[in-house]
FIKOLZA-1660 file (N, C-alpha, C; in steps of 0.1 Angstrom, whole numbers, plus 5000, padded with zeros to 4 digits):
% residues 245
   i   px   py   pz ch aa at
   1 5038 4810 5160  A  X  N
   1 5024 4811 5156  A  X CA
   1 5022 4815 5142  A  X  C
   2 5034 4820 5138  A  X  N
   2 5030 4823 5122  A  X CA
   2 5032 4811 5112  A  X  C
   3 5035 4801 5117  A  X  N
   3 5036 4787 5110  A  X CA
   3 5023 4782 5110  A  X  C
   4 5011 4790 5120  A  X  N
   4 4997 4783 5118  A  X CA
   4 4997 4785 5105  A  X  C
   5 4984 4772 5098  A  X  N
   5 4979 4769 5088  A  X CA
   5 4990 4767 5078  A  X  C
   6 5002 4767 5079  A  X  N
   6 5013 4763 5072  A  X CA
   6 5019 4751 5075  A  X  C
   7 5021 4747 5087  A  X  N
   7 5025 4732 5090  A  X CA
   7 5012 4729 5099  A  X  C
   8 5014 4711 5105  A  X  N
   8 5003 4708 5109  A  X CA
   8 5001 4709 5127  A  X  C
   9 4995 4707 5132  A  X  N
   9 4993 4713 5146  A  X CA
   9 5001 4706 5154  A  X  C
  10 5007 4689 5148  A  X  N
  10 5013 4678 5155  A  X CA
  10 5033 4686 5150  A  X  C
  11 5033 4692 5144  A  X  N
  11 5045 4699 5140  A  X CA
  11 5046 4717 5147  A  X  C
  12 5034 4719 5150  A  X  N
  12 5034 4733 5163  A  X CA
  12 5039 4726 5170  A  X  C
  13 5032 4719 5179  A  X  N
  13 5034 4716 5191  A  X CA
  13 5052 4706 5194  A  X  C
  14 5054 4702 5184  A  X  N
  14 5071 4698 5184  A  X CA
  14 5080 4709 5186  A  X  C
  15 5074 4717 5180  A  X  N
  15 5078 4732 5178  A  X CA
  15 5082 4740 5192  A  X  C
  16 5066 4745 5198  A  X  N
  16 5067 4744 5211  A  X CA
  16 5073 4738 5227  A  X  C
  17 5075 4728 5219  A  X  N
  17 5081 4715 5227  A  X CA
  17 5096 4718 5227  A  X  C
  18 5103 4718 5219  A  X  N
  18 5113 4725 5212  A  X CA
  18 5121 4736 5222  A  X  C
  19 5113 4750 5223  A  X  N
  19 5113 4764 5228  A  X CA
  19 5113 4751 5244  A  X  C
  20 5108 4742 5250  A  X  N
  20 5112 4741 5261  A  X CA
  20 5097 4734 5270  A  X  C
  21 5090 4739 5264  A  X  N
  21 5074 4739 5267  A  X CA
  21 5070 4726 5273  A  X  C
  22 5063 4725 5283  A  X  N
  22 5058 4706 5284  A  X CA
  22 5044 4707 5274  A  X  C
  23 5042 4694 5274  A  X  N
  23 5030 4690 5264  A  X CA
  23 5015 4698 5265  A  X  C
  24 5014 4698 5285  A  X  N
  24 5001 4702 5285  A  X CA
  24 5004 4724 5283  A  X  C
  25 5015 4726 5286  A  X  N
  25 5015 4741 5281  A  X CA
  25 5013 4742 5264  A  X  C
  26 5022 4734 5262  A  X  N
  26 5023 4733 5242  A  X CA
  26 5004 4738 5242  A  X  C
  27 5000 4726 5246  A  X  N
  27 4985 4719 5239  A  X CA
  27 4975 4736 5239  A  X  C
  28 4976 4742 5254  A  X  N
  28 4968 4752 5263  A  X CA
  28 4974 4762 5252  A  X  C
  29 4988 4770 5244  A  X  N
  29 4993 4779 5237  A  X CA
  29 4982 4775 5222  A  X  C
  30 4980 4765 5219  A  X  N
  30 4973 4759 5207  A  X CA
  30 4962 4765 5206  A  X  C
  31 4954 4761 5220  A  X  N
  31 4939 4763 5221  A  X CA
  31 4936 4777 5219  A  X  C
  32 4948 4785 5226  A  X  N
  32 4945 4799 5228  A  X CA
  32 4942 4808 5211  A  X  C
  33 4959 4800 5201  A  X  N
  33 4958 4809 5195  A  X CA
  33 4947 4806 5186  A  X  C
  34 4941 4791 5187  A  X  N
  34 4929 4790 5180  A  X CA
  34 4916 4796 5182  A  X  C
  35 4916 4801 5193  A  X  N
  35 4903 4814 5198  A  X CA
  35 4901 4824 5186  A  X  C
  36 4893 4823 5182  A  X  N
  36 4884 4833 5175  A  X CA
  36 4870 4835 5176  A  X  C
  37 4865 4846 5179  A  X  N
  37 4856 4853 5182  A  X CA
  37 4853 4865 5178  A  X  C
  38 4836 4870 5182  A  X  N
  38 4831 4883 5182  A  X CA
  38 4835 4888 5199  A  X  C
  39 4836 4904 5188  A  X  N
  39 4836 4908 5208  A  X CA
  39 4828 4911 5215  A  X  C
  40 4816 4904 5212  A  X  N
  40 4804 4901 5226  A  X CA
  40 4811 4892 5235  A  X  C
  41 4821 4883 5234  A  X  N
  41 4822 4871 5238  A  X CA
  41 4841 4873 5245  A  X  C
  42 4844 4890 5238  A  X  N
  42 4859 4890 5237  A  X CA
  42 4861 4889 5261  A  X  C
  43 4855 4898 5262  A  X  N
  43 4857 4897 5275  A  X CA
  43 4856 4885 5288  A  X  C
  44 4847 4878 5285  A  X  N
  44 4845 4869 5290  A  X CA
  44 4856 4855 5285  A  X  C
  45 4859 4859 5274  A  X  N
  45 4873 4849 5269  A  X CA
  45 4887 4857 5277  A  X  C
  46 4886 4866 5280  A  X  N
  46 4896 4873 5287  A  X CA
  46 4895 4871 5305  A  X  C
  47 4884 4870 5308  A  X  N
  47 4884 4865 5324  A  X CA
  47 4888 4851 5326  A  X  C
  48 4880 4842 5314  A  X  N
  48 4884 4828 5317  A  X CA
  48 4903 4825 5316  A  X  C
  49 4907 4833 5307  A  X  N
  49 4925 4831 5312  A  X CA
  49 4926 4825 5325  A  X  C
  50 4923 4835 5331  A  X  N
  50 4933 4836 5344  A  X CA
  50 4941 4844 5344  A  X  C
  51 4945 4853 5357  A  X  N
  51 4953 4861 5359  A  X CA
  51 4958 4877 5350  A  X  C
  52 4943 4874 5346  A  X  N
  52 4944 4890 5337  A  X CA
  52 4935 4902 5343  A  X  C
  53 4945 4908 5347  A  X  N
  53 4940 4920 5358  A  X CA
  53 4928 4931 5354  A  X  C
  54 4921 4938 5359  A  X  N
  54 4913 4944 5356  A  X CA
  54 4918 4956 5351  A  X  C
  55 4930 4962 5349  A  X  N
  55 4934 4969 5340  A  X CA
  55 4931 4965 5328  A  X  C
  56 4940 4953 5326  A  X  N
  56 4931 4947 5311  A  X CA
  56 4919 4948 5311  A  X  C
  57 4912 4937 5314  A  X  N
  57 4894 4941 5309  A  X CA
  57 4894 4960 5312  A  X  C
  58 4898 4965 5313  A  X  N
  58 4889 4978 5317  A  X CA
  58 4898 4983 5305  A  X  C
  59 4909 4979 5296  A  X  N
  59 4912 4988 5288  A  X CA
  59 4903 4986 5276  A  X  C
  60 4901 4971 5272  A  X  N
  60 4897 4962 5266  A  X CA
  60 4882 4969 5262  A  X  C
  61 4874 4969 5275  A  X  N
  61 4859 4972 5275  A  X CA
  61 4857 4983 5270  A  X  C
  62 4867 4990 5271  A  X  N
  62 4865 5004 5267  A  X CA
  62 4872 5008 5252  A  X  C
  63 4877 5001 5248  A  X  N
  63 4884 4999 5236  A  X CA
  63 4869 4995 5223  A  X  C
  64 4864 4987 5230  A  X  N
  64 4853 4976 5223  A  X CA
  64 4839 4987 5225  A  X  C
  65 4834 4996 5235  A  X  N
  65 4831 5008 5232  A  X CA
  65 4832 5017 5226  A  X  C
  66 4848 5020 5223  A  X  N
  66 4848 5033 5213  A  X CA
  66 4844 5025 5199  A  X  C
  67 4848 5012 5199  A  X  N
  67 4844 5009 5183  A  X CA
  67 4829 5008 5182  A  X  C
  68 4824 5004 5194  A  X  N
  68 4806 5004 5191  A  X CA
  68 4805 5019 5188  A  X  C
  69 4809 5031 5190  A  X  N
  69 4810 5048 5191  A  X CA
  69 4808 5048 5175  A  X  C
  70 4819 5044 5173  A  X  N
  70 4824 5045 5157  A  X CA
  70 4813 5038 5147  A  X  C
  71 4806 5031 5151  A  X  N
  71 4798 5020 5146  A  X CA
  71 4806 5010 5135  A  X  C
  72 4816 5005 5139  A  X  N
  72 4822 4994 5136  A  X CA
  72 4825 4984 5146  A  X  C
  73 4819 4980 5151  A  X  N
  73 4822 4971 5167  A  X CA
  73 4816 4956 5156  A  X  C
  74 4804 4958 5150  A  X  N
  74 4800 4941 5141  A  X CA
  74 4812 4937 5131  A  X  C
  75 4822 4945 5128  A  X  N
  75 4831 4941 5117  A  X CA
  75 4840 4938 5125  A  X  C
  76 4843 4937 5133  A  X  N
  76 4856 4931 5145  A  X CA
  76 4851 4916 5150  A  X  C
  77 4861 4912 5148  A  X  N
  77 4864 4897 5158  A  X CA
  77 4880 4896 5163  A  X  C
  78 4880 4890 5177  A  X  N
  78 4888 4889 5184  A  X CA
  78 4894 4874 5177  A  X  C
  79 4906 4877 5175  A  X  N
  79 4920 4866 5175  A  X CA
  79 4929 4866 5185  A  X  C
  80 4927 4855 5192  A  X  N
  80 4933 4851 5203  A  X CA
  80 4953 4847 5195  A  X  C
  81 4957 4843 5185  A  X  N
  81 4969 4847 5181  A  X CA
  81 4971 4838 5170  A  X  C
  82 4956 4847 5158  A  X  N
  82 4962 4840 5152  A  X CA
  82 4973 4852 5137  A  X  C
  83 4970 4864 5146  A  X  N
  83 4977 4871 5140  A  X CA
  83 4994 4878 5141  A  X  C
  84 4998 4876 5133  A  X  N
  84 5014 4871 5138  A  X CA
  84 5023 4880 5126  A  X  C
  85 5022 4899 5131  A  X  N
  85 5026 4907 5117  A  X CA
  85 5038 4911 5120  A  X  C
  86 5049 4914 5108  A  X  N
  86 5062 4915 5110  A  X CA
  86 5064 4926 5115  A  X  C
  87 5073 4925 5127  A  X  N
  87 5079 4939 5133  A  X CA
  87 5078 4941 5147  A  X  C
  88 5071 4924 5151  A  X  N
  88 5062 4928 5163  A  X CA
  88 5072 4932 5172  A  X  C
  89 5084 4934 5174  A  X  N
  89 5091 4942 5186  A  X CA
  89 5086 4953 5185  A  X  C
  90 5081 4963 5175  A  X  N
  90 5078 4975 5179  A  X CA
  90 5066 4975 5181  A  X  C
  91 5054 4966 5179  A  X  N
  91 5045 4966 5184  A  X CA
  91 5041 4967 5201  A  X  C
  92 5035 4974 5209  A  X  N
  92 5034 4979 5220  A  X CA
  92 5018 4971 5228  A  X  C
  93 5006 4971 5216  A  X  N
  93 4995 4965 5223  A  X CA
  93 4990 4959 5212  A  X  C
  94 4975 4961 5211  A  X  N
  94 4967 4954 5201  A  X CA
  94 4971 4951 5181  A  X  C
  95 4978 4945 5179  A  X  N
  95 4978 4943 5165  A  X CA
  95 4964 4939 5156  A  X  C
  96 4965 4941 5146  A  X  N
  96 4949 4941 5138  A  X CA
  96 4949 4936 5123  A  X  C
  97 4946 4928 5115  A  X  N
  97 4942 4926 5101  A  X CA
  97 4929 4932 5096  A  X  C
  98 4928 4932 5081  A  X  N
  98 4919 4936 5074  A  X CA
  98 4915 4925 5067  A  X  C
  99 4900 4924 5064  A  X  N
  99 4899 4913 5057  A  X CA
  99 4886 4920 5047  A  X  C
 100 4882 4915 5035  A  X  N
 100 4872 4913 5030  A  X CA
 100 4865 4902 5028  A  X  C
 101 4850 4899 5028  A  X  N
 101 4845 4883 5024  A  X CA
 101 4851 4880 5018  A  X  C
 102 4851 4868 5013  A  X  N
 102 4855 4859 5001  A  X CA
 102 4874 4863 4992  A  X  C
 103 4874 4866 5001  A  X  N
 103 4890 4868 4998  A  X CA
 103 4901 4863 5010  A  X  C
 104 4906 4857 5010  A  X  N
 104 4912 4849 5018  A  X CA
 104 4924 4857 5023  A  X  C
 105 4932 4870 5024  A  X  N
 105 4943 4872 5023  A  X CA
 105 4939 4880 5030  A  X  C
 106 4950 4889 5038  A  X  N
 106 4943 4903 5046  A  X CA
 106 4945 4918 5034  A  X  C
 107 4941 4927 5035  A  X  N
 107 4944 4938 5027  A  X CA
 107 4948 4951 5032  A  X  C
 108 4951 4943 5044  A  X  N
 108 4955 4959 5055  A  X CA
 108 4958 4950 5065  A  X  C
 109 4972 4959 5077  A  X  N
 109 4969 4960 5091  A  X CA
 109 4976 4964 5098  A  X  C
 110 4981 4969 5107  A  X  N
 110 4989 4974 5117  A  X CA
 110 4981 4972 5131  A  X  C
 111 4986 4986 5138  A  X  N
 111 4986 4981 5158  A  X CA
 111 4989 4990 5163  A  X  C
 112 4993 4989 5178  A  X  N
 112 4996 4998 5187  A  X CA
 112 5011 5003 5186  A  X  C
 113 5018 5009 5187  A  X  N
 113 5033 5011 5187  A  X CA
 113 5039 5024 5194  A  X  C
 114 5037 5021 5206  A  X  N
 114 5037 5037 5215  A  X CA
 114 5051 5042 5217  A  X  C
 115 5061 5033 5214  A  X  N
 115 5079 5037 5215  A  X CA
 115 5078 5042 5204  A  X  C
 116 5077 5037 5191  A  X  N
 116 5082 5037 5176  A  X CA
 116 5085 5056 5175  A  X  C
 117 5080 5062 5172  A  X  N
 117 5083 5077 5173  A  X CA
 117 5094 5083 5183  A  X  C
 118 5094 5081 5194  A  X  N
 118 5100 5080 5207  A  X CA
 118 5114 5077 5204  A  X  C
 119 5117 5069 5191  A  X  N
 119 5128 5063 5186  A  X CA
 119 5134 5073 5175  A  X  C
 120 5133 5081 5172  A  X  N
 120 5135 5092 5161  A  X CA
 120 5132 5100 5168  A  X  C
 121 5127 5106 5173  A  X  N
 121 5123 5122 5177  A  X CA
 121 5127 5126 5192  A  X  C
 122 5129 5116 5202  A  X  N
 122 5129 5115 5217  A  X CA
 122 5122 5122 5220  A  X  C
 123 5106 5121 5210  A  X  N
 123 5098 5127 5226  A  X CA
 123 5086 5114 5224  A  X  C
 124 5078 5112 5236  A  X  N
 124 5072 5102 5240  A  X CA
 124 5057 5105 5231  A  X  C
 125 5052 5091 5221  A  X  N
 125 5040 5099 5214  A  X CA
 125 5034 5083 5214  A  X  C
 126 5025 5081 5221  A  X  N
 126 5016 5070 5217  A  X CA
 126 5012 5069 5202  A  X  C
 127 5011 5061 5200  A  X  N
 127 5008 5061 5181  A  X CA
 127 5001 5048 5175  A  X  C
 128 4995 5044 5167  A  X  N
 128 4987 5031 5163  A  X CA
 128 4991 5040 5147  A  X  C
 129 4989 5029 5138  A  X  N
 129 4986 5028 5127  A  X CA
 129 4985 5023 5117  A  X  C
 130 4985 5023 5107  A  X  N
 130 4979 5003 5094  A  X CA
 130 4985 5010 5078  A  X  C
 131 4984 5003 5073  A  X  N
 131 4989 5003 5057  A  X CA
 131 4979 4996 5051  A  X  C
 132 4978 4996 5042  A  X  N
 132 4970 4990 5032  A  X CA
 132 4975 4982 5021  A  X  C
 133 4973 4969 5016  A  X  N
 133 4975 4963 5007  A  X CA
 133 4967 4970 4994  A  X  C
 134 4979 4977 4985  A  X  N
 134 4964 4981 4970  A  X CA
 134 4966 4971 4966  A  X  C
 135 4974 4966 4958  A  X  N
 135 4978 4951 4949  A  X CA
 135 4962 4944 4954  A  X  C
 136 4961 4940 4963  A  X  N
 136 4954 4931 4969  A  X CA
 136 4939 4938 4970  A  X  C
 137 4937 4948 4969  A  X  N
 137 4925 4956 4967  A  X CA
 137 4921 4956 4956  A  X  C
 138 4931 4963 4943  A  X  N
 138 4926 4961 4933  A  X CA
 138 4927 4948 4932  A  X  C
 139 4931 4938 4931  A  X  N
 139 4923 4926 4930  A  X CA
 139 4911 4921 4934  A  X  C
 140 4900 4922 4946  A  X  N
 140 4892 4920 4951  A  X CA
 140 4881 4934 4944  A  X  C
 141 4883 4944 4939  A  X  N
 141 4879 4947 4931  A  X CA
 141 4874 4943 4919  A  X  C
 142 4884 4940 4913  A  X  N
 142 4887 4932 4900  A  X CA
 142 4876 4920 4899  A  X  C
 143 4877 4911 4909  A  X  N
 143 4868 4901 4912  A  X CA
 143 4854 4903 4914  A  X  C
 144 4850 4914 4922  A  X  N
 144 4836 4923 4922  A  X CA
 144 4834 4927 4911  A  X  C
 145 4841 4933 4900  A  X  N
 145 4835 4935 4889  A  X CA
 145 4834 4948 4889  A  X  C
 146 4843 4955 4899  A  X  N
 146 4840 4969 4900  A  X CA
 146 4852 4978 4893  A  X  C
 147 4864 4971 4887  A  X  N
 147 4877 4974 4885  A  X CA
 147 4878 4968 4873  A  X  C
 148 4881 4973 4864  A  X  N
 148 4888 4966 4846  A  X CA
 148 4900 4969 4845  A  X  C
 149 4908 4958 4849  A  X  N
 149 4923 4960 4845  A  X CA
 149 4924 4963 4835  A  X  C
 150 4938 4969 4834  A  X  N
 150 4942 4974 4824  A  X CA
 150 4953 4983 4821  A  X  C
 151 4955 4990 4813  A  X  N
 151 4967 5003 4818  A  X CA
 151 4958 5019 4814  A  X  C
 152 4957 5024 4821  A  X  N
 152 4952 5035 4817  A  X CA
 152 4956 5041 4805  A  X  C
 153 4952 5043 4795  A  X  N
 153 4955 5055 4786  A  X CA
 153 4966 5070 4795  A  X  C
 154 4979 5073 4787  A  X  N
 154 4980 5081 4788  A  X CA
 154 4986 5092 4778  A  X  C
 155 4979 5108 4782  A  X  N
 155 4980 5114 4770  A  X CA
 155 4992 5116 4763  A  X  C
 156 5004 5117 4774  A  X  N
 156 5013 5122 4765  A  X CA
 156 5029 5116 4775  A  X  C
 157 5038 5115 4764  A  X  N
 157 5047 5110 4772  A  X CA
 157 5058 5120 4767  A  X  C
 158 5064 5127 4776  A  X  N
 158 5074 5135 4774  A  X CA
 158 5089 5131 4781  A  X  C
 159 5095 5135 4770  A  X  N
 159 5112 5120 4772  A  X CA
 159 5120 5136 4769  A  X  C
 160 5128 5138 4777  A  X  N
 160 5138 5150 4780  A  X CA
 160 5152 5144 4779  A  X  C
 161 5153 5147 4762  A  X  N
 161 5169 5137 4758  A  X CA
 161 5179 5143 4765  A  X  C
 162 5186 5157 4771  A  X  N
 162 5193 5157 4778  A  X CA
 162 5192 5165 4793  A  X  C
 163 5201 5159 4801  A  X  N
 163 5196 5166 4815  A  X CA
 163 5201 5182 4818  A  X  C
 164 5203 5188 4804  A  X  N
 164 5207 5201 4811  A  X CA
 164 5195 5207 4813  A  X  C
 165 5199 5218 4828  A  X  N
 165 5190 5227 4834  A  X CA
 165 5175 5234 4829  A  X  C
 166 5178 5240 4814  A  X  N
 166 5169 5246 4806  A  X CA
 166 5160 5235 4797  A  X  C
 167 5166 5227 4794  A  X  N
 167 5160 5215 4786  A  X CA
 167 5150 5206 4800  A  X  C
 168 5153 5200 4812  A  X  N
 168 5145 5201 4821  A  X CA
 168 5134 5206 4826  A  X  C
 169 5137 5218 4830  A  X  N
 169 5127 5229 4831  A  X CA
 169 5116 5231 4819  A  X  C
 170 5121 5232 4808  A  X  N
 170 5109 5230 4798  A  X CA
 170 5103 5222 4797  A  X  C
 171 5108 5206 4800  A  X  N
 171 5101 5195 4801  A  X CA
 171 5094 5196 4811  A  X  C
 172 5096 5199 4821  A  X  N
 172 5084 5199 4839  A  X CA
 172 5077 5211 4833  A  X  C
 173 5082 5220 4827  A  X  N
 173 5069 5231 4828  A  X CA
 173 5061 5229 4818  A  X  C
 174 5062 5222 4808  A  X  N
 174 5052 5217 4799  A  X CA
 174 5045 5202 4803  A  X  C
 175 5048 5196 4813  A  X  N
 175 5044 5183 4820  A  X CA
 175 5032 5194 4830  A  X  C
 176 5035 5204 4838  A  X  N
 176 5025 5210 4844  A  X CA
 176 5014 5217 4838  A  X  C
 177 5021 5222 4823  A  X  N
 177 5010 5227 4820  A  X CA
 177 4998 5219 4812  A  X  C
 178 5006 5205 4808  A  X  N
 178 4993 5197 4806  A  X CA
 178 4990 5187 4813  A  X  C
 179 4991 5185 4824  A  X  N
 179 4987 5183 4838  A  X CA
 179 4975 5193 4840  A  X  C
 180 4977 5207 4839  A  X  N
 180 4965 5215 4847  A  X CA
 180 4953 5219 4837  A  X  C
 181 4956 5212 4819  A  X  N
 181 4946 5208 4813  A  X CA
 181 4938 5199 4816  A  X  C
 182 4942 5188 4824  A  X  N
 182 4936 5175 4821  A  X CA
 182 4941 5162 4819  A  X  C
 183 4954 5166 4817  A  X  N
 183 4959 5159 4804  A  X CA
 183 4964 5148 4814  A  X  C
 184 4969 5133 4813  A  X  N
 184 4976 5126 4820  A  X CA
 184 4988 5124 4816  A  X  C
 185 4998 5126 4818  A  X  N
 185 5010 5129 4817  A  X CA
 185 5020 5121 4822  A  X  C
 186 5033 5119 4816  A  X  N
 186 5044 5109 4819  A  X CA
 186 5055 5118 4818  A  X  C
 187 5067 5120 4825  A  X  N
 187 5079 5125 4820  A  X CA
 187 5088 5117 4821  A  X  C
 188 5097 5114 4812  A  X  N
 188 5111 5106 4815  A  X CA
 188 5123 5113 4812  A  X  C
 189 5131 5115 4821  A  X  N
 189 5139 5126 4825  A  X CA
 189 5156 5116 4817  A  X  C
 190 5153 5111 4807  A  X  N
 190 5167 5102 4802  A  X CA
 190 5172 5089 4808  A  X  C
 191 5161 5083 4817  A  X  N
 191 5165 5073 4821  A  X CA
 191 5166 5058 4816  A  X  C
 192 5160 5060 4809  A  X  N
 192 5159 5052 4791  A  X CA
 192 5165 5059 4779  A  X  C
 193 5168 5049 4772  A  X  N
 193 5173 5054 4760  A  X CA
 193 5159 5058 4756  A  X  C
 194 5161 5066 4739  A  X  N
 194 5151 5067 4736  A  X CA
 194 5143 5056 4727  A  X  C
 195 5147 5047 4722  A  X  N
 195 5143 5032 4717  A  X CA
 195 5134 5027 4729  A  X  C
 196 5140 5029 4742  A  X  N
 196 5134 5018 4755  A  X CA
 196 5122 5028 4754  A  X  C
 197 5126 5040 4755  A  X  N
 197 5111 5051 4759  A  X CA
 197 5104 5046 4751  A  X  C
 198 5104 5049 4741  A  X  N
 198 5092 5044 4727  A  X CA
 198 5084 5034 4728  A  X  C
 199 5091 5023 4735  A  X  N
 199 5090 5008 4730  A  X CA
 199 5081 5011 4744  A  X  C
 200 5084 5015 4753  A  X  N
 200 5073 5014 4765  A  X CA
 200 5064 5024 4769  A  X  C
 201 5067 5037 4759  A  X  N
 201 5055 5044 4758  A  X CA
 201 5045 5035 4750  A  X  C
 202 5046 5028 4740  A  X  N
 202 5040 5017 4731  A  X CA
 202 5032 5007 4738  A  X  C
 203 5041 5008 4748  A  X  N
 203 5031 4996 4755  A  X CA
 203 5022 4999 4764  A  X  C
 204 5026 5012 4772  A  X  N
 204 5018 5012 4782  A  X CA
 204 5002 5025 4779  A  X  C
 205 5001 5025 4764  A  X  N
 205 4992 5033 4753  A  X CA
 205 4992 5044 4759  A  X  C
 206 5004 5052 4752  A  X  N
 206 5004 5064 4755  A  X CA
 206 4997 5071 4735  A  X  C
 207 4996 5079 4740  A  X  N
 207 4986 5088 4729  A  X CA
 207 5000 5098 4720  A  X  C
 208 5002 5104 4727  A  X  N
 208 5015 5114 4718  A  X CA
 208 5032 5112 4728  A  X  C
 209 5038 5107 4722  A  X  N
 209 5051 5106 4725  A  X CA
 209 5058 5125 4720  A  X  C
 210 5059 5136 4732  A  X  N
 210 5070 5143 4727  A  X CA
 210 5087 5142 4733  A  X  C
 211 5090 5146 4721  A  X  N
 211 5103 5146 4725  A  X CA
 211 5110 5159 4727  A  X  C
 212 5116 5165 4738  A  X  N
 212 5123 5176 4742  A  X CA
 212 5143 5176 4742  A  X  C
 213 5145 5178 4730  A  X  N
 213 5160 5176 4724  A  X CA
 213 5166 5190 4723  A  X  C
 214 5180 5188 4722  A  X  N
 214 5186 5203 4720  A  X CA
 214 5186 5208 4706  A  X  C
 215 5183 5197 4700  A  X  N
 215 5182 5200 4686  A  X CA
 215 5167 5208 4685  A  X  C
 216 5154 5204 4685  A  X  N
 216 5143 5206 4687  A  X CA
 216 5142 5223 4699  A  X  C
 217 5151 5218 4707  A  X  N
 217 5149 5233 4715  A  X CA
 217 5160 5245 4704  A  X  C
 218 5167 5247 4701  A  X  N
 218 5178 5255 4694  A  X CA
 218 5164 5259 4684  A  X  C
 219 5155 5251 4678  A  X  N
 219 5147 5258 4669  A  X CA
 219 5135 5264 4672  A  X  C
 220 5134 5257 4687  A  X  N
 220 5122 5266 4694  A  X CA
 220 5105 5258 4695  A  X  C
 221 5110 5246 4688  A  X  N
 221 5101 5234 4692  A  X CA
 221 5102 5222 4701  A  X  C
 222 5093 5216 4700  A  X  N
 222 5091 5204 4704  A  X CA
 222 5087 5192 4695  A  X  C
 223 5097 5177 4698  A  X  N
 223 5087 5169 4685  A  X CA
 223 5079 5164 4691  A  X  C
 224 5065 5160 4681  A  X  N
 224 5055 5150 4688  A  X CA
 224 5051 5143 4685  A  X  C
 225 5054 5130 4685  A  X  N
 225 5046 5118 4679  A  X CA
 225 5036 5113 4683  A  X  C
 226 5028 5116 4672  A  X  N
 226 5015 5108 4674  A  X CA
 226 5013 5091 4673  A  X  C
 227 5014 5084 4685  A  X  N
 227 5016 5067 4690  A  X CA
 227 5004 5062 4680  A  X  C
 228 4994 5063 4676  A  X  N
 228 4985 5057 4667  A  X CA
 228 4989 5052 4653  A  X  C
 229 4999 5061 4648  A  X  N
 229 4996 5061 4635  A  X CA
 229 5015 5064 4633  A  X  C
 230 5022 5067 4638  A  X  N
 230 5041 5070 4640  A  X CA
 230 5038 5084 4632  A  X  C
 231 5030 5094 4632  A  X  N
 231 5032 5103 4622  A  X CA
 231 5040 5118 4634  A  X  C
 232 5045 5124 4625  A  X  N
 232 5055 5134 4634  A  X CA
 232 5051 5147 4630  A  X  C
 233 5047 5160 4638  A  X  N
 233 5053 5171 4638  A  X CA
 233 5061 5179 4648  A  X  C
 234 5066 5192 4645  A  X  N
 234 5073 5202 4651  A  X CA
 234 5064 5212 4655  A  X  C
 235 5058 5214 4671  A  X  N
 235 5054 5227 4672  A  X CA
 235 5063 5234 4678  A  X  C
 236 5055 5249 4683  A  X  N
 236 5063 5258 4695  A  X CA
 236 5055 5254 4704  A  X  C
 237 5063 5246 4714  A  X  N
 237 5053 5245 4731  A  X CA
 237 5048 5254 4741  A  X  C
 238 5058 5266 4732  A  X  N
 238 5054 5277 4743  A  X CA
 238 5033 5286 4737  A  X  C
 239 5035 5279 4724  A  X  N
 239 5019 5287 4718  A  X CA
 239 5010 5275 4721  A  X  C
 240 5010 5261 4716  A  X  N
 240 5004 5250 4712  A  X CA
 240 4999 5246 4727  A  X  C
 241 5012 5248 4728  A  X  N
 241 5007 5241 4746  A  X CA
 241 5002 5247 4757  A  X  C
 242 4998 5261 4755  A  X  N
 242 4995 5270 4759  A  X CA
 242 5005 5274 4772  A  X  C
 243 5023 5275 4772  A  X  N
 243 5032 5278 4782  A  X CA
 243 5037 5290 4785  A  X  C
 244 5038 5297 4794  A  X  N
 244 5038 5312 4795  A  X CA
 244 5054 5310 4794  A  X  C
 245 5064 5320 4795  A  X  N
 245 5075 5320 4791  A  X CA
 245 5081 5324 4803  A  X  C
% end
């Protein structure tokens, strides 16, 4: 079913045919997963099957109630199969998509998965729950007109040339303390050289590049470049930056 809308229906059904199926089952698996609906209509698509017990409808009806509860019952429609999400062995009951208008793609979804926990922890825990596409959100933002890409400004990018202990520590405690100004903040703990730092602090408009060196600590500062203009000074971070010792 997840080859719907990807090959053509005369290529499902070969498909189906395939797995073993005769024509008129192929044809009846087609029709089903082509069922889409509101759930005014979900129940009564659910008796016409055949052989679906009243456990079903009664979990069903009452399912389609809590969401009328919630007052989300108008934003639901029943897919009879045409949703088809990876993992489904651990899925247990109802799977779900998210959609918004005019965007064609889903932006969320998950399902029922009442083992999945049960699998890690050995104790029995019913469980449902969904993920969210952001990629795909901020794009449908983006499109509304509610979102300006772009890279955020950030104030300061702090590059901690070596990984010893005390040289660290100064770099996170001066990343927290301008953090709890306001400030938006980057640290890079030497995973770049310092050329790559620069070159991508540059790009991604950072405001003051400091640098935290042994040279720079031995005198009890910090350097800071100012990204606007490449101009440099030396303060003490423990005054400037306002850092308790």
């Amino acid at each position: 079913m997840d080859k719907r809308g990807k090959v053509t229906e005369d290529e499902l059904l070969r498909m189906l045919r395939d797995l073993g199926l005769n024509n008129d089952a192929s044809q009846e698996i087609l029709r089903l997963a082509n069922t889409s609906e509101t759930l005014d209509k979900a129940i009564d698509s659910f008796r016409e099957l055949g052989g679906v017990g009243e456990e079903f409808i009664k979990y069903h009806s009452e399912l389609i109630e809590y969401l009328d509860m919630y007052g989300v019952r108008n934003y639901m429609d029943l897919d009879m199969g045409g949703i088809v999400r990876g993992g489904l062995d651990y899925y247990t009951g109802i799977v779900f998509e998210m959609y918004v208008p005019d965007y064609k793609l889903s932006v969320g979804g998950g399902g029922r998965y009442d083992n999945l926990i049960e699998i890690y922890s050995g104790k029995l825990m019913p469980a449902s729950g969904f993920a969210m596409g952001i990629e795909r959100l901020l794009e449908v933002l983006e499109q509304r007109g509610t979102l300006k890409r772009g890279t955020p400004q950030i104030d300061y990018y702090i590059y901690v040339v070596s990984n010893e202990v005390s040289h660290l520590s100064l770099g996170y405690k001066l990343m927290r303390s301008l953090r709890a100004n306001g400030s938006k903040v980057v640290i890079d703990t030497g995973e770049k050289s310092l050329r790559s730092a620069l070159e991508y602090a540059s790009k991604i408009n950072v405001k003051y590049f400091v640098i935290v060196g042994p040279r720079e600590i031995s005198q009890g500062v910090v350097k800071v470049r100012d990204m606007s203009n490449w101009s440099e000074r030396d303060i003490p971070p423990l005054s400037e930056f306002g850092l308790n010792t």
